[in-house]
C-alpha atoms as a printed R data frame, in Angstrom:
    type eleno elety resid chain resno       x       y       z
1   ATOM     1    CA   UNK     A     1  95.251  58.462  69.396
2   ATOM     2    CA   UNK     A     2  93.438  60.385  71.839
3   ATOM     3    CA   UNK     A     3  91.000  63.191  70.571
4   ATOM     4    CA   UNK     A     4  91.855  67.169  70.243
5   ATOM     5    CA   UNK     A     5  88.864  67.368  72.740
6   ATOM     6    CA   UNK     A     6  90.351  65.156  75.081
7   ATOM     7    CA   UNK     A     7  93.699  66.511  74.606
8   ATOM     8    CA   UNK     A     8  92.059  69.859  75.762
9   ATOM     9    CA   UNK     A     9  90.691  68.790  78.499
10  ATOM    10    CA   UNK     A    10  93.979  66.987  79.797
11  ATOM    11    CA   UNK     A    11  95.658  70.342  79.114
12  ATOM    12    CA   UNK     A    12  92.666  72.398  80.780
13  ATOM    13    CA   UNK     A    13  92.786  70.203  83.691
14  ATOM    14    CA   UNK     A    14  96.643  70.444  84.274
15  ATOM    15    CA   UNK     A    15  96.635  74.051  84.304
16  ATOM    16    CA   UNK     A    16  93.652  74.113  86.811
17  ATOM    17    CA   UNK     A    17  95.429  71.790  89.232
18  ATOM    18    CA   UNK     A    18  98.532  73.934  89.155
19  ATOM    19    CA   UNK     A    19  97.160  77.577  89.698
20  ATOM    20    CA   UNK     A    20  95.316  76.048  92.528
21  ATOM    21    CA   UNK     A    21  98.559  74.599  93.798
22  ATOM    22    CA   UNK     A    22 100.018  77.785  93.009
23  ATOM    23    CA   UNK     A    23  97.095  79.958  94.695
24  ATOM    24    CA   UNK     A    24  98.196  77.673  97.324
25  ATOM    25    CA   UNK     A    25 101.694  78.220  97.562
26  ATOM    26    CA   UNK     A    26 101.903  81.710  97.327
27  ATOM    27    CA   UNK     A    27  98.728  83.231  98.771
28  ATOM    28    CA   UNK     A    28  97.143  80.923 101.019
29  ATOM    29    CA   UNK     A    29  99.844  79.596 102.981
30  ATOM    30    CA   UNK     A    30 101.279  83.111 103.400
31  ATOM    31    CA   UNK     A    31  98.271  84.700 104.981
32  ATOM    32    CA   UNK     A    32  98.175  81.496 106.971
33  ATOM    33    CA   UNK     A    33 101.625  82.398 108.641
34  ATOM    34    CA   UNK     A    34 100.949  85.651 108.500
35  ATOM    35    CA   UNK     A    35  97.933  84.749 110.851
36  ATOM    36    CA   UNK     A    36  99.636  82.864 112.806
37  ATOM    37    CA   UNK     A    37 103.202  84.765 113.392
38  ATOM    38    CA   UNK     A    38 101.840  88.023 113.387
39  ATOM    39    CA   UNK     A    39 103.691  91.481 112.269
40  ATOM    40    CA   UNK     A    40 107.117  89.186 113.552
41  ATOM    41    CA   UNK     A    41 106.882  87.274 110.308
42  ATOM    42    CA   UNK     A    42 107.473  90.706 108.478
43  ATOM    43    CA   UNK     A    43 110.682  91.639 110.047
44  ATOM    44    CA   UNK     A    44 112.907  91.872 107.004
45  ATOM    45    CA   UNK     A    45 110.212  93.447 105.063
46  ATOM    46    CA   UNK     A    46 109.992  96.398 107.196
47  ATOM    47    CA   UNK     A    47 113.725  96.484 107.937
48  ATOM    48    CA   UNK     A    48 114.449  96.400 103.974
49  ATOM    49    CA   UNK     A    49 111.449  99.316 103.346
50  ATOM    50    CA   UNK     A    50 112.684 101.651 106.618
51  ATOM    51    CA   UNK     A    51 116.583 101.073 104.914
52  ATOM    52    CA   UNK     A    52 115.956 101.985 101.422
53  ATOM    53    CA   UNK     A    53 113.324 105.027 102.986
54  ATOM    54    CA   UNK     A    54 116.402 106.308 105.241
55  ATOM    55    CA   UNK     A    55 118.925 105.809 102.556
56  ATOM    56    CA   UNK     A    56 117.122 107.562  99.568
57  ATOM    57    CA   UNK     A    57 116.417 110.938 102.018
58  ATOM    58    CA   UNK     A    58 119.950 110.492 102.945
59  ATOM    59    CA   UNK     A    59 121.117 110.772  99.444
60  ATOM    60    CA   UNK     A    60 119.029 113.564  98.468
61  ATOM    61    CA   UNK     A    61 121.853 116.171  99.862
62  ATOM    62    CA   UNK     A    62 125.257 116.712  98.593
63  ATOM    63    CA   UNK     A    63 127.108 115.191 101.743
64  ATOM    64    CA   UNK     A    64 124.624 112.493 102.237
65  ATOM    65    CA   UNK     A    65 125.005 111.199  98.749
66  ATOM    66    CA   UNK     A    66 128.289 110.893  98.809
67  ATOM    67    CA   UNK     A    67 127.894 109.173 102.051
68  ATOM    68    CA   UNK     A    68 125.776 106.555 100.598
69  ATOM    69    CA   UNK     A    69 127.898 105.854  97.465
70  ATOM    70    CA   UNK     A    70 130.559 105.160 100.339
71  ATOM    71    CA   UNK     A    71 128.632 103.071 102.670
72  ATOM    72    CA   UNK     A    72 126.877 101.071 100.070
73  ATOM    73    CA   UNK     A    73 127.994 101.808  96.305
74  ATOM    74    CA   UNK     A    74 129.191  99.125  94.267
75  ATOM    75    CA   UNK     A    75 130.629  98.968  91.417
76  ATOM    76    CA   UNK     A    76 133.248  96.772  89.466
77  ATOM    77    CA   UNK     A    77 136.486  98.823  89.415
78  ATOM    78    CA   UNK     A    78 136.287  98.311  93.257
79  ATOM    79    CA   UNK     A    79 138.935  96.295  95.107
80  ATOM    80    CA   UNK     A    80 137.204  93.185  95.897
81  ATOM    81    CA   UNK     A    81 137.318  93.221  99.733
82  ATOM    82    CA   UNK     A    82 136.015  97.092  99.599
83  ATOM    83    CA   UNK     A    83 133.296  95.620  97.247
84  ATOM    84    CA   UNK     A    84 132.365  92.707  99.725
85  ATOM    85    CA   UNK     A    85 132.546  94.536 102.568
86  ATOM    86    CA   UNK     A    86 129.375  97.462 101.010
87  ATOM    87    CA   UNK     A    87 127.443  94.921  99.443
88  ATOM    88    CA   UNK     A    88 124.986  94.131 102.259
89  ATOM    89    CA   UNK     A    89 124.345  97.756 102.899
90  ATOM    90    CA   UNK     A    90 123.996  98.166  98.979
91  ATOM    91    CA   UNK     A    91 120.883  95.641  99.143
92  ATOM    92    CA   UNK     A    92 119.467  98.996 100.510
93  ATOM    93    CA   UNK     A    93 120.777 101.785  97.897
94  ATOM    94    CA   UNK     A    94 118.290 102.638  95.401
95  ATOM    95    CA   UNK     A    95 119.014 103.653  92.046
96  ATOM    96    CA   UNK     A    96 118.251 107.456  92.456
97  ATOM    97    CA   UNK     A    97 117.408 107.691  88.416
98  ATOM    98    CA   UNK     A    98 114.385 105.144  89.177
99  ATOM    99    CA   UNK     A    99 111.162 106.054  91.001
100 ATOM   100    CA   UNK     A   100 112.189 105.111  94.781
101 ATOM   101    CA   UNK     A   101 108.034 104.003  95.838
102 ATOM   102    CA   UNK     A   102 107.428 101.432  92.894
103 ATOM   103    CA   UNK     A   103 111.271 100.022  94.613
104 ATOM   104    CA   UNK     A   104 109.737  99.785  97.893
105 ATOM   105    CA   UNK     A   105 106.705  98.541  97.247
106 ATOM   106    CA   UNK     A   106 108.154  95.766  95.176
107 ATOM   107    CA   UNK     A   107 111.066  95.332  98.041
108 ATOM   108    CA   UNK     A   108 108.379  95.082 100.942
109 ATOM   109    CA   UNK     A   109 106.662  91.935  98.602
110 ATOM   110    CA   UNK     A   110 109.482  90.351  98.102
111 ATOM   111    CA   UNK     A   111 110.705  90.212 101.387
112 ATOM   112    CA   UNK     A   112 107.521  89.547 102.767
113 ATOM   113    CA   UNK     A   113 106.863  86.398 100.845
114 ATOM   114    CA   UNK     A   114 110.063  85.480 101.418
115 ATOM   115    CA   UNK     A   115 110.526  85.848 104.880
116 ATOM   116    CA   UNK     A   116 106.748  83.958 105.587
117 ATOM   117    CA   UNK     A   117 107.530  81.337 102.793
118 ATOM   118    CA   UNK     A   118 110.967  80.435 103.535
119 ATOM   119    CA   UNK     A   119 112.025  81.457 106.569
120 ATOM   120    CA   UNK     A   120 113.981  84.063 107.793
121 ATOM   121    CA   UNK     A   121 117.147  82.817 107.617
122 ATOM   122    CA   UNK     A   122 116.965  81.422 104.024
123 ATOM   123    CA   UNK     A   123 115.915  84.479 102.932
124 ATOM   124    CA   UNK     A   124 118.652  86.485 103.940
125 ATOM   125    CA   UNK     A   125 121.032  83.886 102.371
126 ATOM   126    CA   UNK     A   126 118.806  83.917  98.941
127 ATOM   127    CA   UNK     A   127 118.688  87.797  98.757
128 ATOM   128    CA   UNK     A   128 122.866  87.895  99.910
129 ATOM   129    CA   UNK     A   129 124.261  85.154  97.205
130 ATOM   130    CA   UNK     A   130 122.045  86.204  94.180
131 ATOM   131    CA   UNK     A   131 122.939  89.825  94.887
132 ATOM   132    CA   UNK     A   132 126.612  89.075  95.291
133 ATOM   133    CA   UNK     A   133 125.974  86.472  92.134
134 ATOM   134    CA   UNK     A   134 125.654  89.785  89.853
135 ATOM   135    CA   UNK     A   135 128.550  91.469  91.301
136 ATOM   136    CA   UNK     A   136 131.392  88.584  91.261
137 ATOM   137    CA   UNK     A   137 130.158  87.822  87.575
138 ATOM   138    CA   UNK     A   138 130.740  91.272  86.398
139 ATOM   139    CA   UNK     A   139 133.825  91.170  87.717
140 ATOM   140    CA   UNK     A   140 134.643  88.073  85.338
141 ATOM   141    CA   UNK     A   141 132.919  89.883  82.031
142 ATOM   142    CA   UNK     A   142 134.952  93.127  82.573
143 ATOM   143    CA   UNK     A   143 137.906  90.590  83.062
144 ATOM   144    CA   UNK     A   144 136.981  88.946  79.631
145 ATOM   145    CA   UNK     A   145 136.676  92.426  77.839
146 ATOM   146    CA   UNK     A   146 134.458  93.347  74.929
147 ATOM   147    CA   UNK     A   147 133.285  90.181  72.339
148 ATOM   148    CA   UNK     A   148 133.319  86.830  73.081
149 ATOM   149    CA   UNK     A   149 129.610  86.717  71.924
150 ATOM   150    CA   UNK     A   150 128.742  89.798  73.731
151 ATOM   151    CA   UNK     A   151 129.669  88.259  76.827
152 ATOM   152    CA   UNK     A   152 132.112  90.584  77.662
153 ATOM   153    CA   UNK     A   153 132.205  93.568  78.879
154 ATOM   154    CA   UNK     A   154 133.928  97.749  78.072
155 ATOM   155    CA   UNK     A   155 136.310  98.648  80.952
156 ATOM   156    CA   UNK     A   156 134.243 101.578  81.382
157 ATOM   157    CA   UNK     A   157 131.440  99.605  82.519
158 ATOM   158    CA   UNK     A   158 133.374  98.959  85.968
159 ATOM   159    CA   UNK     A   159 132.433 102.899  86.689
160 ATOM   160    CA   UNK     A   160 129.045 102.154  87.097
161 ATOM   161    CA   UNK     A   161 126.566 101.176  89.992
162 ATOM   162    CA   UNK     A   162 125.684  98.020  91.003
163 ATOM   163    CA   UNK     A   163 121.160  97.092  90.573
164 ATOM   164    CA   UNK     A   164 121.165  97.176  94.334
165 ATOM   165    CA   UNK     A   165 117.948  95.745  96.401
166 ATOM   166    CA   UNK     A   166 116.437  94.744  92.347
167 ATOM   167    CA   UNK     A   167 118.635  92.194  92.091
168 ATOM   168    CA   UNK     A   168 117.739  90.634  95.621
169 ATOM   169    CA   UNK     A   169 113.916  91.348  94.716
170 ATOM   170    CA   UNK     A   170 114.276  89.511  91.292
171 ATOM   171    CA   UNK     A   171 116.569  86.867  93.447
172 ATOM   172    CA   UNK     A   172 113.531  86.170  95.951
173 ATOM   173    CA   UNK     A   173 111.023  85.876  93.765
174 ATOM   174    CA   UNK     A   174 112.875  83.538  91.080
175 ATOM   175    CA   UNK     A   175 113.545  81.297  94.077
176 ATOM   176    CA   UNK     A   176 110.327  81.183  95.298
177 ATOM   177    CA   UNK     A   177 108.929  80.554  91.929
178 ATOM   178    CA   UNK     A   178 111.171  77.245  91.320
179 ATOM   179    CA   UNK     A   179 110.299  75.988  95.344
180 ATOM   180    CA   UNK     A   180 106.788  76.326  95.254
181 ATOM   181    CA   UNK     A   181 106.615  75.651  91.414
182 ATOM   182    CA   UNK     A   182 104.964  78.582  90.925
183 ATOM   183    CA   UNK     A   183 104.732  79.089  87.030
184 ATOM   184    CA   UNK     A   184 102.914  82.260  87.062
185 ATOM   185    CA   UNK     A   185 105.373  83.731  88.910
186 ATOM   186    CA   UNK     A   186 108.175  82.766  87.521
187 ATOM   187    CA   UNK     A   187 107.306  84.358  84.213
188 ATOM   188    CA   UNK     A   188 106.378  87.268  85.669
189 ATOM   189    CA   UNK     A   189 109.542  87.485  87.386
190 ATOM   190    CA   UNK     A   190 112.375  85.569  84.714
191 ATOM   191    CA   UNK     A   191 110.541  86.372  82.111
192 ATOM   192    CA   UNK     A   192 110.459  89.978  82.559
193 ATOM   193    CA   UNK     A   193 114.146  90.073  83.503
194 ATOM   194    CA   UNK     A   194 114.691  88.268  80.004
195 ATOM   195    CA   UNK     A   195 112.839  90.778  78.294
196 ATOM   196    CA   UNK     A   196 114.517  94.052  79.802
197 ATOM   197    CA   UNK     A   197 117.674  92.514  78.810
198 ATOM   198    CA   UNK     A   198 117.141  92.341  75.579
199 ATOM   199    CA   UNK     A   199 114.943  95.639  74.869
200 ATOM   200    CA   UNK     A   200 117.418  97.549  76.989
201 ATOM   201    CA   UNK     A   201 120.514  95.960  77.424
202 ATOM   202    CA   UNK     A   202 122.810  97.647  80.024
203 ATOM   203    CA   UNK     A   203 124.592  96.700  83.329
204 ATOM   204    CA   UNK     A   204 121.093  96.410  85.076
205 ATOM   205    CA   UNK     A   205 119.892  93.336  82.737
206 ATOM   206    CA   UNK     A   206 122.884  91.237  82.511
207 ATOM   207    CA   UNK     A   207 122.804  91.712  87.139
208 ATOM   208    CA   UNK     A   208 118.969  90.630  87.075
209 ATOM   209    CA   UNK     A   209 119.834  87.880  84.603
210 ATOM   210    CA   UNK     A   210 122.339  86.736  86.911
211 ATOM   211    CA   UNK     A   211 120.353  86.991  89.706
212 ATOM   212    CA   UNK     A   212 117.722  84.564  88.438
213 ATOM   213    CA   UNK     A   213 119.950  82.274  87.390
214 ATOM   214    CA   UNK     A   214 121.556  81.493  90.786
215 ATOM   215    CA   UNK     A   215 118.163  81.354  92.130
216 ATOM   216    CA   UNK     A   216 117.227  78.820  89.654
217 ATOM   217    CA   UNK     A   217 120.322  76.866  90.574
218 ATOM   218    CA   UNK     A   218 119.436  77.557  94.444
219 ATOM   219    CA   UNK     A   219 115.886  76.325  94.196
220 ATOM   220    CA   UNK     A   220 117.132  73.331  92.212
221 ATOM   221    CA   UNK     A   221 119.438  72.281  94.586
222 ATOM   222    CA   UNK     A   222 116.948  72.666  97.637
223 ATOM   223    CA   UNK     A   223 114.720  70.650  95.713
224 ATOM   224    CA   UNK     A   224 117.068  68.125  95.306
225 ATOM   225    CA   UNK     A   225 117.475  68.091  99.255
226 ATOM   226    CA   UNK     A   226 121.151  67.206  99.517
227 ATOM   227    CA   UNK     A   227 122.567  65.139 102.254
228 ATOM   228    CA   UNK     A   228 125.092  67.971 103.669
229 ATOM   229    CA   UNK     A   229 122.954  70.858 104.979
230 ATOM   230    CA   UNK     A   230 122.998  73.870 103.246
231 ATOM   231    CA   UNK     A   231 123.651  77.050 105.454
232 ATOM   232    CA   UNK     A   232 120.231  78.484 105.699
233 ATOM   233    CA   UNK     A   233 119.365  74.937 107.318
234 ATOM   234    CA   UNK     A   234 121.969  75.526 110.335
235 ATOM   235    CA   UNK     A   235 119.559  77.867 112.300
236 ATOM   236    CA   UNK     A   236 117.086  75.226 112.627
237 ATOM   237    CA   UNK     A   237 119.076  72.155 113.300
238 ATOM   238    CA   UNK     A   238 120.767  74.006 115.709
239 ATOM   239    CA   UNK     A   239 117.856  75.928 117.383
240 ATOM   240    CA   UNK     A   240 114.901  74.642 115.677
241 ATOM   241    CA   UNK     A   241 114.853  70.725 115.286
242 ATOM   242    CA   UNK     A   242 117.045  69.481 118.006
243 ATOM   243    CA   UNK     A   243 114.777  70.748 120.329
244 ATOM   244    CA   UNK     A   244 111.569  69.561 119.328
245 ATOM   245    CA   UNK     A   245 112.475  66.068 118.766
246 ATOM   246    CA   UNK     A   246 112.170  64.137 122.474
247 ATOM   247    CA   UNK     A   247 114.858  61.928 124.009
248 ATOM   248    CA   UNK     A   248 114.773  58.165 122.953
249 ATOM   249    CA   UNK     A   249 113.617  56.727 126.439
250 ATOM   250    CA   UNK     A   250 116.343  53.904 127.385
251 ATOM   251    CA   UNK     A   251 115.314  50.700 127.472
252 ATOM   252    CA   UNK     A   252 114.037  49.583 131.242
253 ATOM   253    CA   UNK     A   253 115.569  45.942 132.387
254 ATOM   254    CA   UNK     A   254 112.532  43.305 133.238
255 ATOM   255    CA   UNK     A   255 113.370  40.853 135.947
256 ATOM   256    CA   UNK     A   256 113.425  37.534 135.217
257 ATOM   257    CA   UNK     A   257 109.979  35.495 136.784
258 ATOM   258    CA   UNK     A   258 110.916  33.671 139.964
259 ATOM   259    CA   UNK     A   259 109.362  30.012 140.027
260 ATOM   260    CA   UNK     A   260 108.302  29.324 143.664
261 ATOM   261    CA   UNK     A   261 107.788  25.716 145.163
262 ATOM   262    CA   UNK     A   262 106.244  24.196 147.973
263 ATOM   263    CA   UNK     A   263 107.495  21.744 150.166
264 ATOM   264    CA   UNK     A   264 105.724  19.746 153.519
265 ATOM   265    CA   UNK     A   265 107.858  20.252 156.082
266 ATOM   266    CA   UNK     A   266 106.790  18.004 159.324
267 ATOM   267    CA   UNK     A   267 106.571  20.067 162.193
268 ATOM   268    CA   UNK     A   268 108.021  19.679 165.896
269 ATOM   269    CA   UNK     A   269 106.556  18.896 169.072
270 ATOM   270    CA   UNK     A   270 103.673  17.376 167.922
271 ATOM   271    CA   UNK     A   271 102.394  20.172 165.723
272 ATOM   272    CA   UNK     A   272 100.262  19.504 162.271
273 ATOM   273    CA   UNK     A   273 101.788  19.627 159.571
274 ATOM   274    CA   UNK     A   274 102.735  23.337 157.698
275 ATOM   275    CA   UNK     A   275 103.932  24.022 154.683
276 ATOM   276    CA   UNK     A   276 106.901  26.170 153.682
277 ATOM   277    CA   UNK     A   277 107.975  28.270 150.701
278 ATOM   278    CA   UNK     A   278 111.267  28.570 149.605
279 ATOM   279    CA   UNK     A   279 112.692  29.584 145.801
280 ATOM   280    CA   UNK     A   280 113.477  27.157 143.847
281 ATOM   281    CA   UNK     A   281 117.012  27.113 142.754
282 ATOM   282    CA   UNK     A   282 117.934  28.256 139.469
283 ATOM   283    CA   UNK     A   283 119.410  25.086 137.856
């Protein structure tokens, strides 16, 4: 049996290796692309921070407001297709009872990471699915109704707002977490979600749950690297990959050797002798 000492040090050792793989992961290569791509690798970030800015002065006057809760509020009493059809805007609606600069700050992360850790077309997909995740699963809790081990849900729960960009932020983070195997983040991220839930458990906690979940089961599954591509991987088999690998040259036909013998020919009139080539006949 090996020694509590040793077992220490094994344990010590472990945990080293992975917050330097993490320090990796999540702050070294970003800076790196950031180097590299310049302010284009922060695209979404800014577009996400300049949408919830613009929305949240929209909504600070009566007919803006009610502008916003028509271009991009959510909630579960919704038709479906009306619900679908605001939900991207919604990723920028802020929750007007929440301070709108802690939001942004956290938004502008996320998407940044995101966007220079992923990609910019998996991120979109991430922030879309885990968002919508929260909002179809609702949906099925009001549809339960109240018990079923708390599962369900009061119908007058469908009255009220959907998280908006948190669940997307949450979403982004979770998945980047499980890619990059990032413990440290993930607790930060799950963990708190976990723990909101259950010290203040409204509509908000149950979307954030649900919202890390698919990311876990997203990050799993790119993990597992399935055979059909997933859609975030179109982009850059269409655009990306096909065009950086080079043609296979074809193959370029040798000619067969030609053997070549020599034959004394006598020559006429009294000339010497000369000697003539001529192929040789394949046999």
């Amino acid at each position: 049996m090996e020694r509590p000492r040793d077992l220490l040090a094994r344990a010590a050792l472990f945990a080293g290796r992975t917050l330097r793989d993490e320090w990796h992961g999540i702050v070294v290569d970003p800076v790196r692309q950031l180097v590299r791509r310049g302010l284009s690798g922060l695209v979404l970030a800014f577009v996400a921070a300049f949408g919830v800015i613009f929305f949240h002065a929209l909504a600070q006057r009566p007919a803006g407001e009610v502008a916003v809760r028509l271009l991009g509020g959510v909630t579960a009493d919704l038709p479906l297709w009306l619900a679908l059809l605001r939900t991207p805007v919604s990723l920028y609606v802020p929750a007007l009872d929440l301070p709108v600069w802690a939001g942004i700050t956290q938004l502008f992360l996320a998407f940044a990471l995101a966007e220079l850790v992923l990609g910019r077309a998996r991120t979109l997909v991430v922030s879309y699915a885990t968002t919508l995740a929260g909002t179809l699963t609702v949906r099925v809790m009001l549809a339960i109704g109240p018990g079923w081990w708390g599962l369900g849900l009061p119908p007058e729960i469908g009255q009220v707002l959907d998280t908006g960009p948190s669940a997307a932020v949450v979403g982004l983070f979770t998945y980047i977490a499980v890619v990059r195997r990032a413990p440290v983040v993930f607790v930060l991220t799950g963990g708190s979600m976990v723990w909101e839930s259950i010290a203040v458990p409204n509509l908000a906690g149950r979307e954030h749950l649900i919202a890390v979940s698919a990311a876990i089961v997203l990050g799993l599954l790119h993990g597992h690297r399935p055979r059909r591509p997933l859609p975030w991987d179109l982009p850059s088999r269409l655009f990306g990959r096909a065009a950086s690998v080079p043609a296979t040259p074809m193959p370029v036909p040798v000619p067969a050797p030609v053997s070549v013998s020599v034959r004394p020919v006598a020559a006429r009139g009294g000339d010497q002798a000369r000697a003539l080539t001529r192929p040789a006949r394949e046999s």
